[in-house]
Legacy VTK file of the C-alpha trace (Angstrom):
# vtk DataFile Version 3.0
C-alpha trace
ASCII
DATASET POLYDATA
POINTS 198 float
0.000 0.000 0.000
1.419 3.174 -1.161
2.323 6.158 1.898
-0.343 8.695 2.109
1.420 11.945 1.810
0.449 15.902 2.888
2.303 18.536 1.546
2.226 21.988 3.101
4.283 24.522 1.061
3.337 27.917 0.372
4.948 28.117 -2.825
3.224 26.898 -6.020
5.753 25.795 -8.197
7.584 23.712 -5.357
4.374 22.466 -4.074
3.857 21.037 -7.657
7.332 19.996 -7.692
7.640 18.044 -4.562
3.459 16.061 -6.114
5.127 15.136 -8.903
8.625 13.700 -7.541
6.068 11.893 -4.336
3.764 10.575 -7.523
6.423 9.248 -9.661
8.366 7.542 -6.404
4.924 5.649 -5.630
3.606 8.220 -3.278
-0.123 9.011 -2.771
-0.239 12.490 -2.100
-3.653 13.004 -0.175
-3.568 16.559 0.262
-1.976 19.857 -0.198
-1.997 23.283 1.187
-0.331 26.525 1.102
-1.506 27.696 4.586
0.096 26.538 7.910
-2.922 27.071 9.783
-4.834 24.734 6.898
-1.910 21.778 7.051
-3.630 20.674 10.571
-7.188 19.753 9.736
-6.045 18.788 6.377
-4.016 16.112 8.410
-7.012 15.124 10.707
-9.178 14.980 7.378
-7.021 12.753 5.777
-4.765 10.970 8.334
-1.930 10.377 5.771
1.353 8.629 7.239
3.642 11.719 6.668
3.077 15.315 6.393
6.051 17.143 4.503
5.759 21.212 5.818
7.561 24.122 5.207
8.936 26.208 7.603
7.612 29.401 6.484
4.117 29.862 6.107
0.860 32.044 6.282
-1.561 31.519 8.930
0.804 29.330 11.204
4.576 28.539 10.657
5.915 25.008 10.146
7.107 24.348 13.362
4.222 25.567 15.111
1.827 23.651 12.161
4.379 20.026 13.404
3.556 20.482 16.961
0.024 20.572 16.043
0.062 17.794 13.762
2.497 15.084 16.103
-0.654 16.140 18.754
-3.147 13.872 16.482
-1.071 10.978 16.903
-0.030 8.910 13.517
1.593 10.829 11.229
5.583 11.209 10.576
6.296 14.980 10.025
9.156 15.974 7.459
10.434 19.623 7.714
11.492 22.170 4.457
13.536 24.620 5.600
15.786 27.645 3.754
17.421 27.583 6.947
20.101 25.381 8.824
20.289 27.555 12.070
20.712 25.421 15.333
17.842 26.831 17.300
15.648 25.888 14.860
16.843 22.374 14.361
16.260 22.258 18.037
12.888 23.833 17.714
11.718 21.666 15.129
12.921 18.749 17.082
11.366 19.272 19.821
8.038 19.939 18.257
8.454 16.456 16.953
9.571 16.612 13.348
11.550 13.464 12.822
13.687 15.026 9.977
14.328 17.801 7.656
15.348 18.764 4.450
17.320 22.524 3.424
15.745 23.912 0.363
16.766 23.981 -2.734
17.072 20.803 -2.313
18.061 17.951 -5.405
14.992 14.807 -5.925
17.445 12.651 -4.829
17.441 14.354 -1.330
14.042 14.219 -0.857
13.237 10.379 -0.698
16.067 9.563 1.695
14.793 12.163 3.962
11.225 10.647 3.911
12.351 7.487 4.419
14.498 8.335 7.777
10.861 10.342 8.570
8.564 7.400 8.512
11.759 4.888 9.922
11.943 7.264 12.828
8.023 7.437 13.102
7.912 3.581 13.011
10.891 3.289 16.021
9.128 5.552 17.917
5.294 3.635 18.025
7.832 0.333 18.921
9.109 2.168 21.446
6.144 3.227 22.793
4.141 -0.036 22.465
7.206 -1.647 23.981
7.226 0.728 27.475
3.008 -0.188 27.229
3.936 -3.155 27.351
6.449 -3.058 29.970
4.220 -0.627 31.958
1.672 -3.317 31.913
4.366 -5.981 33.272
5.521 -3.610 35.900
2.329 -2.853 37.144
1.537 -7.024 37.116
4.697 -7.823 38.982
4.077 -4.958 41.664
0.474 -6.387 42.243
2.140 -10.071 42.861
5.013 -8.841 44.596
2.414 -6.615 47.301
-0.248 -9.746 47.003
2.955 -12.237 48.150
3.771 -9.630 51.110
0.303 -9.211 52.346
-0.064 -12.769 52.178
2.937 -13.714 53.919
1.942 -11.405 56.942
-1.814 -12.802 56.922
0.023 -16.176 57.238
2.680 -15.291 60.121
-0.483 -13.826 62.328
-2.085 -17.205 61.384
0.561 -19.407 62.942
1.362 -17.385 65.542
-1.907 -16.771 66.679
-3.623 -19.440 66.000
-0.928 -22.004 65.930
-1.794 -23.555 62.149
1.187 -24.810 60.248
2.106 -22.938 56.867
0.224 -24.890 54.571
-3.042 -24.396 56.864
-2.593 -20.520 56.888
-2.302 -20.499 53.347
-5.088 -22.957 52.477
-6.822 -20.883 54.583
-6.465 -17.831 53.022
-6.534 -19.630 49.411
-10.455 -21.483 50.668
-11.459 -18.405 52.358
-10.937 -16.074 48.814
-12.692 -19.149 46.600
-15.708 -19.068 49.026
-15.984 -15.544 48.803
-14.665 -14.900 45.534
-12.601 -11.787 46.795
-8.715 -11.501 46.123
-6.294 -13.280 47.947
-4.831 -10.041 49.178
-8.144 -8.914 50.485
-8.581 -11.785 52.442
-4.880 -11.641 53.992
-5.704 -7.855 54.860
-8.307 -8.692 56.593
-6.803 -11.665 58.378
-3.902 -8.558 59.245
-7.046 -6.491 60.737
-8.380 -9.249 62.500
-11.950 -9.624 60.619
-11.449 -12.637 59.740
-10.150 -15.793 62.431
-10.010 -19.761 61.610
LINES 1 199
198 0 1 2 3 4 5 6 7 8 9 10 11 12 13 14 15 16 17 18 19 20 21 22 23 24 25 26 27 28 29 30 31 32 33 34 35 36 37 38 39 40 41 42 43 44 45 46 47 48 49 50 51 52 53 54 55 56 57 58 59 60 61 62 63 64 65 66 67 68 69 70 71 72 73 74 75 76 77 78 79 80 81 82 83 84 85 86 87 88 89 90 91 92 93 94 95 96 97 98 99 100 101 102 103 104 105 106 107 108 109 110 111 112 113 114 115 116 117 118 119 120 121 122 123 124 125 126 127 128 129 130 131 132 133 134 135 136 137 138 139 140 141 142 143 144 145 146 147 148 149 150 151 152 153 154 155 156 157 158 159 160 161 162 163 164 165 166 167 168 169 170 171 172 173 174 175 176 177 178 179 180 181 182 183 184 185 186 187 188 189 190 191 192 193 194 195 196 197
């Protein structure tokens, strides 16, 4: 399936340039504006995978028109530029554009620097699926980890107090939870608060 493409360049001619080098690589350009402030529901409209913008524009400027953009989510964002200054390589960064390209700039320049775009892009959703992911084990492990503890101390009151063996206080615990159908943990708290005696 070919990338869906929006182009935001307020100049004609390169506007019309950069269609016809996307077309003739296998691009599907989706939609095109001149205006910065246009380039943002254009995007939500038509949810392409990249957004190429330039960094001067009416209405809103390119950076500005990224940050707004990378806030919908799924698109890789590919920066024109005149300009190689620091700060706004910074800038542009840090609104999320994944790369950028200094104009004039040759057709063979152009595909290269969409491809590190959407290779970027693609890193970053692993990335972020992966931490999910991890965030999801974390939060498992802690659960199990506090579940063990509270059970543990359910189980030492148990045999101390009431002089059961370890397998007792934890078949205890384990029968009590099944009857109820309440957590484990609940049970043990309550065992801890002394609701709940053999």
């Amino acid at each position: 399936m070919a990338v869906r493409v929006v182009i935001a360049e307020d100049e004609a001619i390169l506007r019309m340039d950069l269609r016809e080098i996307l077309e003739s690589e296998g691009y599907e350009v989706v939609g095109e504006t001149g205006r910065g402030d246009e380039v943002v529901d254009l995007v939500a409209q038509s949810r392409p995978d990249l957004a190429i913008l330039d960094v001067k524009m009416p209405g809103l400027d390119g950076i500005t028109a990224a940050r707004r953009v990378g806030e919908q989510g799924e698109v890789a964002v590919l920066l024109l530029t005149a300009f190689s200054q620091r700060d706004l390589v910074e800038a542009a960064r840090d609104a999320g554009v994944l790369a950028y390209l200094v104009k004039p700039f040759q057709r063979e320049e152009l595909i290269p620097a969409i491809e590190i775009a959407l290779a970027r892009f693609s890193d970053l959703k692993a990335l972020q699926f992966d931490n999910t992911g991890l965030a999801k084990k974390n939060a498992a492990l802690t659960d199990r980890l506090e579940t063990r503890t509270t059970v543990d101390r359910a189980k030492g009151i148990l045999i101390d107090n009431y002089g059961l063996r370890e397998s007792e206080a934890f078949a205890f615990i384990q029968r009590r939870a099944m009857d109820e159908r309440r957590r484990m943990q609940d049970v043990a708290n309550d065992v801890i608060e002394g609701s709940i005696t053999p």
